[in-house]
Backbone bond lengths (Angstrom), bond angles and torsions (degrees), N, CA, C in turn:
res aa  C-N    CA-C-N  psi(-1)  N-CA   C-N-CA  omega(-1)  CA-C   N-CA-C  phi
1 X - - - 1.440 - - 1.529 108.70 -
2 X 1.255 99.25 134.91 1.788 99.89 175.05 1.336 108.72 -76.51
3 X 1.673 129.03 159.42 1.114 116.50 148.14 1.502 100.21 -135.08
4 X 1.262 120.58 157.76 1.150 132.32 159.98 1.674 147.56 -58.76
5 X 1.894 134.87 43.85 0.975 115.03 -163.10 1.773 152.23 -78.19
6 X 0.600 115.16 -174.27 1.121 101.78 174.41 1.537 143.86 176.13
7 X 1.173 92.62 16.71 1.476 125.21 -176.18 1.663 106.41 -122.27
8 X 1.179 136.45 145.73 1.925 126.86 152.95 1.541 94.49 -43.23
9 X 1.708 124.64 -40.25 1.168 112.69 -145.61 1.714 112.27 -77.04
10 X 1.789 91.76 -16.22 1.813 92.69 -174.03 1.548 92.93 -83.19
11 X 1.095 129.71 -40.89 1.696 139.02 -165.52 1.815 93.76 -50.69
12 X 1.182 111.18 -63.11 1.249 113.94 174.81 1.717 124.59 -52.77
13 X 1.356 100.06 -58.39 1.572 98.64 165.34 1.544 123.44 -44.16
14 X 1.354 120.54 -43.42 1.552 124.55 175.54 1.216 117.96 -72.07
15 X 1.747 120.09 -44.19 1.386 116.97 165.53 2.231 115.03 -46.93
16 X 1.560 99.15 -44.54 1.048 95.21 -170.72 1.977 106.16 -63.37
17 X 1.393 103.67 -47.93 1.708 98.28 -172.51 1.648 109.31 -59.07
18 X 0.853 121.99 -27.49 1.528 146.31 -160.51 1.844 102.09 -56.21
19 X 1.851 85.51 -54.34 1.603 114.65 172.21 1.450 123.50 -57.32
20 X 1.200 98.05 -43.36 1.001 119.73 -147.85 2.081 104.12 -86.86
21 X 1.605 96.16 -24.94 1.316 115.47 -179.94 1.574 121.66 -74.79
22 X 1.870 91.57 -38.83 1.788 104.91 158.42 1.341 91.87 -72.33
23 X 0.928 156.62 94.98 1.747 160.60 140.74 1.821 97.06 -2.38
24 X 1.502 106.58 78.96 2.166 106.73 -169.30 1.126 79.34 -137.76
25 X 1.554 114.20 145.08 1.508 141.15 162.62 1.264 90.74 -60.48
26 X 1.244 117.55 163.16 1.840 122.79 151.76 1.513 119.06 -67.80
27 X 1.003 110.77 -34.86 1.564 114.11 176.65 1.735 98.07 -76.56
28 X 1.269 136.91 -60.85 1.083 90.50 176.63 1.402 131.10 -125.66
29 X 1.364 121.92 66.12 1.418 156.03 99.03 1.881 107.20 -0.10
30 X 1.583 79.05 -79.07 1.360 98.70 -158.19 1.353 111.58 -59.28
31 X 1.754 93.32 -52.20 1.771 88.05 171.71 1.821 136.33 -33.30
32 X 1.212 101.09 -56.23 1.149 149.83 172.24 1.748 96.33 -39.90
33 X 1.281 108.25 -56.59 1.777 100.22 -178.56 1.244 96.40 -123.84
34 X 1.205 125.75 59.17 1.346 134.55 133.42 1.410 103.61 81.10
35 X 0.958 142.39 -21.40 1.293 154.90 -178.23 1.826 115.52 -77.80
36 X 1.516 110.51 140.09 1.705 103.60 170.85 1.410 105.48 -83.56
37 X 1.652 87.06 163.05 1.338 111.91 177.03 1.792 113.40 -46.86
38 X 1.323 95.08 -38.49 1.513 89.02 -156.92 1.802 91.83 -80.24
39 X 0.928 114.78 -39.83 1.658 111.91 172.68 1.332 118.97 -25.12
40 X 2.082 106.40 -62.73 1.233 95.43 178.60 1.469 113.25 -72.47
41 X 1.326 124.62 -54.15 1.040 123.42 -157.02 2.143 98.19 -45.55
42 X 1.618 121.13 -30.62 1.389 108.56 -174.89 1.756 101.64 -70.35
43 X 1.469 112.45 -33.33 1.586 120.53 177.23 2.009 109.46 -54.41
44 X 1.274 85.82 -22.96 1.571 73.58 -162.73 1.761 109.93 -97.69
45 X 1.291 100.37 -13.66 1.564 112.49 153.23 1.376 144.26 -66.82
46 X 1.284 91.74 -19.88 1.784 117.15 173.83 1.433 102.84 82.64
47 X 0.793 123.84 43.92 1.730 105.07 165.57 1.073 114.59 -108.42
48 X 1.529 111.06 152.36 1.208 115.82 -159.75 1.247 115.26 -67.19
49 X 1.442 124.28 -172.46 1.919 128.85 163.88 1.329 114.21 71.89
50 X 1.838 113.52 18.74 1.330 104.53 163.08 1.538 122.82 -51.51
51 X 1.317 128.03 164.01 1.286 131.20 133.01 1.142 125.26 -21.96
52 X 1.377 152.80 138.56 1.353 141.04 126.90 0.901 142.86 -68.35
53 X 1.168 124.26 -17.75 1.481 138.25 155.00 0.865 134.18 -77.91
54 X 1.676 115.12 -3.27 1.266 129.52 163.24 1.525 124.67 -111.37
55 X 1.201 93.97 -16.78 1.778 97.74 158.75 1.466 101.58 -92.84
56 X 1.242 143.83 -18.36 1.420 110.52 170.88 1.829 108.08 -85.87
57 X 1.554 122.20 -4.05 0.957 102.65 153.69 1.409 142.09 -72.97
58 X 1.463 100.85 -18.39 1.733 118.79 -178.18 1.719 84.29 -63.90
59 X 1.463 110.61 -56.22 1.838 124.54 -155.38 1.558 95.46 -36.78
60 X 1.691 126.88 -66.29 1.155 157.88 173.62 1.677 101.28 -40.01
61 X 1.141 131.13 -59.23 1.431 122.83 179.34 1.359 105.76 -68.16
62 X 0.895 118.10 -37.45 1.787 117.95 -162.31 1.467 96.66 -75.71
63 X 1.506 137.03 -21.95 1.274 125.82 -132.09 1.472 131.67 61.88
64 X 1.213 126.30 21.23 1.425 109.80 -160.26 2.041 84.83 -116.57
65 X 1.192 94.84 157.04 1.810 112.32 -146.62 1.460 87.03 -110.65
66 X 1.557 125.46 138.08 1.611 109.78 159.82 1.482 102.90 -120.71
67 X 1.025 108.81 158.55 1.132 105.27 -177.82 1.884 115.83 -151.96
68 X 1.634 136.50 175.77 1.127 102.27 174.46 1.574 100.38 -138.99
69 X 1.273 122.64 158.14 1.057 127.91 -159.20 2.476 91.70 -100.76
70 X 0.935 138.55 117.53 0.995 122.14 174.87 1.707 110.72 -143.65
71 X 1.483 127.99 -177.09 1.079 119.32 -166.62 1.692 106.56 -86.26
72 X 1.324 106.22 -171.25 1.290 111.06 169.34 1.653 134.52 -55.22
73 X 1.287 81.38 -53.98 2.201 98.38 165.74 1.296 113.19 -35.27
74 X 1.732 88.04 -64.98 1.765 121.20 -153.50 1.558 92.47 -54.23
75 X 1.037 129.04 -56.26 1.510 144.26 165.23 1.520 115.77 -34.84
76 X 0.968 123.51 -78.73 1.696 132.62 157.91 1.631 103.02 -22.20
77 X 1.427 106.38 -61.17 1.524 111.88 -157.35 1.534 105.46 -60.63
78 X 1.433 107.24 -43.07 1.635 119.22 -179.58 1.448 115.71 -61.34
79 X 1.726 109.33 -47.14 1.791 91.10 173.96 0.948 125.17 -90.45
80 X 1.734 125.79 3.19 1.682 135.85 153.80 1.836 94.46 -46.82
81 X 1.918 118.51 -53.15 1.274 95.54 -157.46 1.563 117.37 -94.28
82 X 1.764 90.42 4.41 2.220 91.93 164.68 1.659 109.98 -85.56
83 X 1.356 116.70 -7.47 1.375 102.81 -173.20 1.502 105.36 -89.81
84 X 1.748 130.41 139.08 1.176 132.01 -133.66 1.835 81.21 -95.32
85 X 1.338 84.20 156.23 1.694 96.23 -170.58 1.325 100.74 -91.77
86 X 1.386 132.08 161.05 1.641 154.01 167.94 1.803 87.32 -46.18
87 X 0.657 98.79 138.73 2.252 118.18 167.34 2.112 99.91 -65.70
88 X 0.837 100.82 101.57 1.296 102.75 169.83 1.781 112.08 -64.43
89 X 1.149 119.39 112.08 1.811 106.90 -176.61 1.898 94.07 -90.24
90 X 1.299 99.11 133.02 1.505 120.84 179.69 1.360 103.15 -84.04
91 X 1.466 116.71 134.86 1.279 124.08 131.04 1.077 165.10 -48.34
92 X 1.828 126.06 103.73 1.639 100.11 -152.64 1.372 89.75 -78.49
93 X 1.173 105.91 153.45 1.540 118.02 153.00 2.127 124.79 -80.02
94 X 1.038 107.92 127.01 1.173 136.45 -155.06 1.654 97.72 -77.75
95 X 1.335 116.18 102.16 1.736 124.04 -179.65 1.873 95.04 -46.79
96 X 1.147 113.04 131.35 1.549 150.70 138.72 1.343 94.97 -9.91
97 X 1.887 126.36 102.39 1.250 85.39 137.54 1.179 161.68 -5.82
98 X 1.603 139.91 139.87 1.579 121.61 152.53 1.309 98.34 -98.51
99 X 1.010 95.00 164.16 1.801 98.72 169.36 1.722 105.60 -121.43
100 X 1.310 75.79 149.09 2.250 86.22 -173.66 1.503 97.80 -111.83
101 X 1.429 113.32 149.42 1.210 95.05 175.39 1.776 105.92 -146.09
């Protein structure tokens, strides 16, 4: 089922039911995906300035999928910038003369 978020406070609410659906303490939840207690328990409150890399690890343990809804361009533009670019070959730069005198 999709849901719609959009608040820390819904992100948190879903992480918490999510948890709560695997029948997991918060403590060890957390253990469990690598994350501290107090992390989730601040994740599951909604406040802002989580990690991201640690809520998409909670996302990843829990099962819960993110995904983004964007336009056509925006789309184009994004797998123009996953497809791996040509190897740029660098230039050495050429030591400075000395001068003798």
């Amino acid at each position: 089922m999709k849901i719609l978020l959009n608040t820390p406070q819904e992100v948190g609410r879903i992480v918490r039911a999510a948890r709560k659906a695997e029948r997991l303490r918060q403590d060890d939840a957390a253990g469990a995906m690598g994350v501290s207690d107090v992390f989730l328990w601040t994740l599951e409150k909604g406040s802002p300035g989580v990690r991201l890399d640690n809520l998409l690890q909670v996302f990843r343990a829990l099962g819960i999928q993110l995904s983004a809804e964007v336009s056509d361009e925006a789309a184009e533009r994004y797998q123009a910038l996953m497809e791996p670019s040509p190897s740029r070959k660098r230039k050495k730069r050429q030591a400075a003369p000395t001068g003798s005198a």
